[in-house]
C-alpha positions as CSV (number, residue, x, y, z in Angstrom):
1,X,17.7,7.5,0.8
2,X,18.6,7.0,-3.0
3,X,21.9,5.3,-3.7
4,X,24.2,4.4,-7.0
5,X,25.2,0.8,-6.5
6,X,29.3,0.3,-6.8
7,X,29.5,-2.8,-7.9
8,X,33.1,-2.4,-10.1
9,X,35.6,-3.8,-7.3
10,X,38.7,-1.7,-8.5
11,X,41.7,-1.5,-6.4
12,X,43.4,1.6,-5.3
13,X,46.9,2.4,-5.7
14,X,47.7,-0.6,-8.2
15,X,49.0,0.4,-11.4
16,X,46.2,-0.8,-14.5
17,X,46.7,-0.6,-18.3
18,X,44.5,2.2,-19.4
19,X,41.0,0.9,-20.7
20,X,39.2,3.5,-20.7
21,X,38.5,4.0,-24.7
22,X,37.5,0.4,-24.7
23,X,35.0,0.6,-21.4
24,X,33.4,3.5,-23.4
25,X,33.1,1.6,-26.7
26,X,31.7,-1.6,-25.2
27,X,29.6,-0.3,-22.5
28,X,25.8,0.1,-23.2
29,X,23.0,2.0,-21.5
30,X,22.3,-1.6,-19.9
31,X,25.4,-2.1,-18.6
32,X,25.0,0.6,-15.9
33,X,23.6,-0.5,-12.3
34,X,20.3,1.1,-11.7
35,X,19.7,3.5,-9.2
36,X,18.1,2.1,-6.2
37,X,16.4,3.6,-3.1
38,X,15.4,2.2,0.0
39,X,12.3,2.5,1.2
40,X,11.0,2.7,4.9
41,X,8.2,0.5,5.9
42,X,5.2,1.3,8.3
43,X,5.2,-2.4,9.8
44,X,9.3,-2.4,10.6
45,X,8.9,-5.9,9.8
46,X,7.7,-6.7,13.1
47,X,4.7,-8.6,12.0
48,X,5.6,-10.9,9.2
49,X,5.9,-14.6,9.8
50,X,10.0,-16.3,10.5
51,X,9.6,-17.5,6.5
52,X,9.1,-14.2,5.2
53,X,11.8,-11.9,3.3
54,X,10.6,-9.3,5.5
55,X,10.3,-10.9,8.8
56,X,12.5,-8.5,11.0
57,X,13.5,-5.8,8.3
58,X,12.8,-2.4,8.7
59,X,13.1,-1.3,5.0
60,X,12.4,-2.7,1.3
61,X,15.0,-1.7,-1.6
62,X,13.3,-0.5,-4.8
63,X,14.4,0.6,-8.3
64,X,13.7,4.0,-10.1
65,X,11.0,3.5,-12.3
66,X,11.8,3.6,-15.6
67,X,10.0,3.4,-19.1
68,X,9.3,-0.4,-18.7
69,X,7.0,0.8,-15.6
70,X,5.4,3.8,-17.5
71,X,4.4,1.0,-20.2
72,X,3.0,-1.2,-17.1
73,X,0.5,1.8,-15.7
74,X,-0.6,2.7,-19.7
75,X,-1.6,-1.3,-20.4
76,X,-4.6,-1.3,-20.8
77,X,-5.4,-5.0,-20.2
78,X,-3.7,-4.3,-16.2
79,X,-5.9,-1.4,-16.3
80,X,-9.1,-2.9,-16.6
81,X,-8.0,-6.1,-14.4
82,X,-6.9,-3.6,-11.5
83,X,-3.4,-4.7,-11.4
84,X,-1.6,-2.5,-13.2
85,X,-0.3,-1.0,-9.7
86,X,1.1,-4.4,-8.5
87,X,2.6,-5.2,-11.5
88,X,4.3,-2.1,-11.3
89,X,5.6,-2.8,-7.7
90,X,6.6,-6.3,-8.5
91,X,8.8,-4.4,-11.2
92,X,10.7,-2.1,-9.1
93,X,11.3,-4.3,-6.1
94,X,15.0,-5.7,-5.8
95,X,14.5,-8.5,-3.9
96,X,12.4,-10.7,-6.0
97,X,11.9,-13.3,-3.4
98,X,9.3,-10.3,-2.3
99,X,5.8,-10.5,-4.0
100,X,3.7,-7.8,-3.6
101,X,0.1,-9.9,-2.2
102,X,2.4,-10.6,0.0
103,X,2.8,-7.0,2.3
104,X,0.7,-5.8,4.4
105,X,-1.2,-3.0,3.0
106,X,0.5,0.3,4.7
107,X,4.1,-1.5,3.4
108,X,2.5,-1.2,-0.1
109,X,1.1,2.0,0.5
110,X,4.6,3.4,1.1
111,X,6.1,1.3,-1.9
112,X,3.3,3.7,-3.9
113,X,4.3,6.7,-2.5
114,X,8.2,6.1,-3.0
115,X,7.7,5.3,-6.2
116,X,5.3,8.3,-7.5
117,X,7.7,10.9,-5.7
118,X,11.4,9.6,-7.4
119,X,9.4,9.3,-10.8
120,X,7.1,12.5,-10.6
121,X,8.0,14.7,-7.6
122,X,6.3,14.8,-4.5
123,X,3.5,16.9,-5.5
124,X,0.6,15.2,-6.4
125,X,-3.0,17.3,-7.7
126,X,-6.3,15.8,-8.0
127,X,-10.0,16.2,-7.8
128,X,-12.6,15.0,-5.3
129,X,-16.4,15.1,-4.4
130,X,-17.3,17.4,-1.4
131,X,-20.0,15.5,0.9
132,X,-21.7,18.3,1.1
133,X,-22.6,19.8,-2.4
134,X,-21.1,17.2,-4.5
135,X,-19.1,19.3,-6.3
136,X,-14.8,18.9,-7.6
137,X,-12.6,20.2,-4.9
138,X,-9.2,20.7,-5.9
139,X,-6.6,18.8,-3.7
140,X,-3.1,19.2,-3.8
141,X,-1.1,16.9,-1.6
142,X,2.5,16.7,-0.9
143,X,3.6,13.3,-0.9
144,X,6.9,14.2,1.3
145,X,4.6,15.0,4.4
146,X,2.9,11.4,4.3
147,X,3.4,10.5,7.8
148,X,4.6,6.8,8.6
149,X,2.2,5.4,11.9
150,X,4.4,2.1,13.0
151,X,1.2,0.8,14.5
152,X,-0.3,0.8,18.0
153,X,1.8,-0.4,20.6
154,X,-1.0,-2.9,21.9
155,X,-1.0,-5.0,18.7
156,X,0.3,-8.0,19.6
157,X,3.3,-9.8,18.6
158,X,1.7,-11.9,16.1
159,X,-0.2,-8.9,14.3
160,X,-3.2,-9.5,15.3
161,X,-5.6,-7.0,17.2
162,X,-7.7,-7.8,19.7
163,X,-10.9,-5.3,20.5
164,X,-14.2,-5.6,22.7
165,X,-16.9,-4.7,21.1
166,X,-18.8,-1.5,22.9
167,X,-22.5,-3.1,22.5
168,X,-21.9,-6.7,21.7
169,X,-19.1,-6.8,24.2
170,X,-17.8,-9.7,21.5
171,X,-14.5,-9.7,21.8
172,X,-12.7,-10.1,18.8
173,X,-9.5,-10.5,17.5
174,X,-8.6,-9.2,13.8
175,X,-5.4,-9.7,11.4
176,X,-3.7,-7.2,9.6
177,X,-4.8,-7.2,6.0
178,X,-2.5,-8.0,3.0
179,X,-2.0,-7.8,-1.4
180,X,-4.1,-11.2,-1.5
181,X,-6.8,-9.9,0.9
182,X,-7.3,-6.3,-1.3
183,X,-7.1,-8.7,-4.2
184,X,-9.6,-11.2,-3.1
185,X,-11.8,-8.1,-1.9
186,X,-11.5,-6.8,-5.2
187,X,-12.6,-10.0,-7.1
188,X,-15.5,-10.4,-4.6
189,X,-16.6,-7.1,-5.6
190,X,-16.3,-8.0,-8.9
191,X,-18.6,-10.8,-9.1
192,X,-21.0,-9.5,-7.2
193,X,-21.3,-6.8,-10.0
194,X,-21.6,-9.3,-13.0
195,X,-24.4,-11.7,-11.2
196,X,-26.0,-8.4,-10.7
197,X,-26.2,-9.2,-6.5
198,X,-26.1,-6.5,-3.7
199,X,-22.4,-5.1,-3.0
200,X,-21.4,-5.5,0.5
201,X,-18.2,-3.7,0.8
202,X,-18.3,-2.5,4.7
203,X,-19.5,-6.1,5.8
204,X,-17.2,-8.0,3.2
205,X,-14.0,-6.2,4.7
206,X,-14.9,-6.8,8.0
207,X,-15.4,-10.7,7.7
208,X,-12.1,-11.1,6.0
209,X,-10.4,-9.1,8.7
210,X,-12.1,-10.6,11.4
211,X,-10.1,-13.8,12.6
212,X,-12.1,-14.9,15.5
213,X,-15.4,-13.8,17.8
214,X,-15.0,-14.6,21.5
215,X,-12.3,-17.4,20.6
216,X,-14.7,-18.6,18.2
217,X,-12.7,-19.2,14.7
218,X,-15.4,-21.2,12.8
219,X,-15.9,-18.5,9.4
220,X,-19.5,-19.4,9.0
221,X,-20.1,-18.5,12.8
222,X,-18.1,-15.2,12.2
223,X,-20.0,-14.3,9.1
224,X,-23.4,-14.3,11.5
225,X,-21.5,-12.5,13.9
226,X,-20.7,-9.7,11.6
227,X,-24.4,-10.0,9.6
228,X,-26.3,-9.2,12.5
229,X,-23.6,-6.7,14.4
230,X,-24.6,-3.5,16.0
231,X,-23.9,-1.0,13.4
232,X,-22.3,1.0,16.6
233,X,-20.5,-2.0,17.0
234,X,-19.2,-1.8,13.1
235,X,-18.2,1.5,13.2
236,X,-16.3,1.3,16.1
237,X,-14.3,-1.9,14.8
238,X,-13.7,-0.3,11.5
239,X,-12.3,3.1,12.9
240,X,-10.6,1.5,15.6
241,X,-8.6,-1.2,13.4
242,X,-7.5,1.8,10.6
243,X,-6.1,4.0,14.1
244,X,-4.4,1.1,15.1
245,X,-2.8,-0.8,12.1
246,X,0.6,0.0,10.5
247,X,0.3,2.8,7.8
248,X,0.7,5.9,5.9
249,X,-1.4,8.5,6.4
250,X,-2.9,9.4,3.7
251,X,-5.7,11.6,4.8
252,X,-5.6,15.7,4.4
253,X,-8.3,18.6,5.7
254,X,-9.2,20.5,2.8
255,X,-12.5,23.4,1.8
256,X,-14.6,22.9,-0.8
257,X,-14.0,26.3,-3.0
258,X,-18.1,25.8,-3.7
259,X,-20.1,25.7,-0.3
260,X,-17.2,26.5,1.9
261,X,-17.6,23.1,3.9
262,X,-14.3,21.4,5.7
263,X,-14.2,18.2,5.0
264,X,-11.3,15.7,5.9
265,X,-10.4,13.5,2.7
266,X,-8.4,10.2,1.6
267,X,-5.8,10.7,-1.2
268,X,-7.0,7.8,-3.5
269,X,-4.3,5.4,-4.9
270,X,-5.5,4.5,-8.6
271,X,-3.3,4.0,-11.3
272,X,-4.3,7.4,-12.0
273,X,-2.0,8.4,-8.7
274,X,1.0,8.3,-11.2
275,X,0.0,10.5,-14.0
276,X,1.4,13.7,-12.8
277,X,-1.2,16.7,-14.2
């Protein structure tokens, strides 16, 4: 819900000299609160340590974007460095005592989603492979039908889920993934492209979310764990964690105009996301 702050604390029924014509000759655009909006969260705050600025709340205040931001998402330096979307979030948030590597990732999703609907509507149009023929499909998604998932009930109190592998039978426990884990994912990825060395997204994401194997919380054993894991096993710890972690849902069943094929598809959130077409 968007709000005006009233921050001029003028009282009622007193009599005051008229200073209107002076208001209006010294006030500047600058001078005017901006408009604000607070923003539901998927996590409701439940998960985030006593220290945190979040611990406990259910909601995050943000600004309007404004031209600053625009100037943020077209510099090209952010751009190429992949953080032209957290610098843009770090922007917009109120509470500056909030940094963005902080969040968990479905808080940040729905920071993204606030943000691109009160700066460019709620419709958003794009283009995406079909897995089938390879060709564009046309996607249109409404951002104001993004549904909020608070997380499965059995995640416990900490944050952290705790799954038994179907052919391992490991049983492991896993942490809900934030800013500085996307980050350090992306650097990984990164590296591994400029020393020219095999990219290893699927098992890279599940060793950092991956806390501990059968109580086990030596990394190096963890790693070996995940190296040599049933890729049964895999799958069902990657689409088991995304059904069960706090989130928006960005995904939407669309048909490929080409080849006819129903596919379902994940909205992508680039820096592209908030150049309206």
């Amino acid at each position: 819900m968007s709000r005006n702050d009233d921050r001029l604390n003028i009282q009622d029924n007193i009599a005051q000299p008229d200073t209107s014509q002076n208001l209006q000759q010294n006030q500047t655009p600058l001078s005017f609160p901006s408009p604000t909006e607070f923003v539901d969260i998927p996590s409701q705050g439940k998960f985030y340590p006593l220290e945190h600025p979040l611990h406990g709340k259910s909601s995050i205040e943000i600004k309007f974007m404004t031209a600053k931001e625009e100037d943020i998402l077209n510099n090209k330096s952010l751009l190429q460095k992949g953080v032209a979307i957290d610098k843009l979030l770090q922007s917009i948030i109120v509470d500056k005592n909030i940094q963005v590597d902080s969040l968990y990732v479905g808080d940040k999703n729905a920071l993204i989603i606030a943000a691109r609907i009160s700066a460019y509507t709620a419709n958003y149009e794009t283009k995406l492979n079909c897995a089938v023929c390879n060709k564009n499909i046309n996607c249109s998604f409404n951002l104001d039908e993004m549904r909020i998932f608070n997380g499965d009930e059995n995640i416990n109190p900490d944050g952290t889920i705790s799954l038994e592998l179907p052919k391992s039978k490991y049983n492991v426990v896993c942490k809900l993934l934030t800013g500085y884990d996307e980050k350090y994912l992306s650097q990984s990825t990164e590296i591994k492209k400029k020393n020219k060395l095999l990219d290893t997204p699927v098992t890279d994401q599940m060793k950092l979310i991956v806390v501990s194997i059968d109580g086990n919380n030596d990394k190096g054993f963890i790693n070996k764990c995940i190296d040599n894991l049933p890729a049964f096993d895999g799958r069902f710890l990657r689409s088991t964690y995304q059904k069960m972690i706090p989130n928006i849902d960005l995904t939407q069943n669309v048909t490929c105009s080409e080849c006819g094929n129903e596919q379902e598809v994940m909205m992508p959130l680039m820096a592209e996301f908030f150049w309206p077409r």
